[in-house]
N, C-alpha and C positions, 0 to 999 in steps of 0.2 A: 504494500500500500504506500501511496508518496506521501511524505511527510507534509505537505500540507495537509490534507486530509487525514491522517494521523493526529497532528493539531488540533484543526476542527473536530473532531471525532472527541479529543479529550476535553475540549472548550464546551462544547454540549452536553458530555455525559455529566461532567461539575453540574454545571447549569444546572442541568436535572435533577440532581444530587441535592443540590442547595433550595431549589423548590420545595421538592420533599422534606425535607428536614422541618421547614423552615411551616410546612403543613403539619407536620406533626407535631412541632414544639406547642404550633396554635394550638390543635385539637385536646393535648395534655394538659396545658394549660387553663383552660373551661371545664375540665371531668375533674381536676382536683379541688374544684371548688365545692364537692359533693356534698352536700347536708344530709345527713342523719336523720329518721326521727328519734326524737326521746320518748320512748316506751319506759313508763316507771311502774317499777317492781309491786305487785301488792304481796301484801303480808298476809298469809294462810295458817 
C-alpha cells in the first residue's frame, strides 16, 4: 500500500477512535448519575 494512503488510512482510523471514545465517555457519564430508590427496612 503507498504510504500516502497508509497515512490517510491511520489519520481516519484515530479519527474514528477519538469519536468513539469521546461517545462513550458521554454515555458513562449520564448512567453514573443513577439514583436509587430508598426502600426503608420495616421492623417485624
Amino acid at each position: 500500500m503507498p504510504v500516502y494512503l497508509r497515512l490517510y488510512y491511520l489519520k481516519r482510523l484515530k479519527q474514528q477512535y477519538d469519536e468513539e471514545n469521546a461517545a462513550y465517555e458521554k454515555a458513562t457519564k449520564k448512567s453514573s448519575k443513577l439514583s436509587r430508590p430508598s426502600i426503608k427496612k420495616s421492623n417485624r
